[in-house]
C-alpha positions in Angstrom: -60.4 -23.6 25.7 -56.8 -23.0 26.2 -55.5 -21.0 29.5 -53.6 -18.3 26.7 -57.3 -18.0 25.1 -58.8 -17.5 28.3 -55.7 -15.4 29.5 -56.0 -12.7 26.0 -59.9 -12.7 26.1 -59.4 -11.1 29.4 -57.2 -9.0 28.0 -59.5 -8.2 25.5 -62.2 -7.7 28.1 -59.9 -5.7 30.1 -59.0 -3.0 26.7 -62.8 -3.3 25.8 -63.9 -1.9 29.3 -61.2 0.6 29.4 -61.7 1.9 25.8 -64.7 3.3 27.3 -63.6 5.3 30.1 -60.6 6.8 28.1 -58.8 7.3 31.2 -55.4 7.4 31.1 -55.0 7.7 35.0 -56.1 4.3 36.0 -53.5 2.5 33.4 -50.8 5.0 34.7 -51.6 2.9 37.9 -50.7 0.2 36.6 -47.8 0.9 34.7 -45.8 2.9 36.5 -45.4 0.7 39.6 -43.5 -2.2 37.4 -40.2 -2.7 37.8 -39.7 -3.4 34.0 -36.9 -1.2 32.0 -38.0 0.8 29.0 -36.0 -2.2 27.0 -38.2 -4.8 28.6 -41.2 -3.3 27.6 -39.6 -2.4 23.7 -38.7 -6.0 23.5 -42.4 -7.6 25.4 -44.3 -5.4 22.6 -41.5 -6.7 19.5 -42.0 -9.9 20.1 -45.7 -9.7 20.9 -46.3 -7.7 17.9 -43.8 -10.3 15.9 -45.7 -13.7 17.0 -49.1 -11.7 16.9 -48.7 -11.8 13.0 -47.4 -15.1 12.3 -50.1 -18.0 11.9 -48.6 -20.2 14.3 -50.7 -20.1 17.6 -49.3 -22.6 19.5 -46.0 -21.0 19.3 -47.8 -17.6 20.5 -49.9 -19.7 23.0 -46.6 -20.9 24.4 -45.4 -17.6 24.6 -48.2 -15.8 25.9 -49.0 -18.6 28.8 -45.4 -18.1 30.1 -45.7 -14.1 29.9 -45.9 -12.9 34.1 -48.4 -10.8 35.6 -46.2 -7.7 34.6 -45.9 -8.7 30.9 -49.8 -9.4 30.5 -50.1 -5.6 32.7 -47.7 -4.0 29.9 -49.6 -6.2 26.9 -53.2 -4.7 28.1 -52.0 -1.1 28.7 -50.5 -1.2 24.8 -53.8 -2.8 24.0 -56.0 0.6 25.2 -53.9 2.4 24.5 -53.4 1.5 20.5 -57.5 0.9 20.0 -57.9 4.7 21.5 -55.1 6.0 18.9 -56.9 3.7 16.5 -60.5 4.8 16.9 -59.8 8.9 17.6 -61.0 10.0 14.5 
């Protein structure tokens, strides 16, 4: 198993586990410390969004195994925070 498939099932494990608390607080924690710019994050989530759709995963694997700590911080956050928008109704 690749380190990106490892690296986005605990991401996935990560969103799963906060999906049930639907506390915003703890992910605020996380957030809100990085020293990202509102572009960096606009631009993380493009191209994450962008790559996510295209059926080449070794150019997504690529990508995502050279993401940093911050990038995968910012990737989960979006994660929770789209499935809780997703599954409100």
């Amino acid at each position: 198993m690749s380190d990106a498939i490892q690296k986005q099932q605990q991401i996935d494990q990560g969103v799963m586990d906060t999906l049930k608390e639907r506390d915003h607080s703890v992910l605020a924690q996380q957030v809100n410390p990085l020293t990202c710019t509102h572009n960096d994050i606009i631009e993380l989530l493009a191209q994450y969004m962008a790559l996510s759709e295209q059926d080449n995963d070794d150019l997504f694997d690529h990508w995502f195994d050279n993401l940093t700590k911050e990038q995968h911080t910012v990737l989960k956050v979006f994660e929770v925070y789209r499935g809780q928008y997703e599954h409100q109704n």
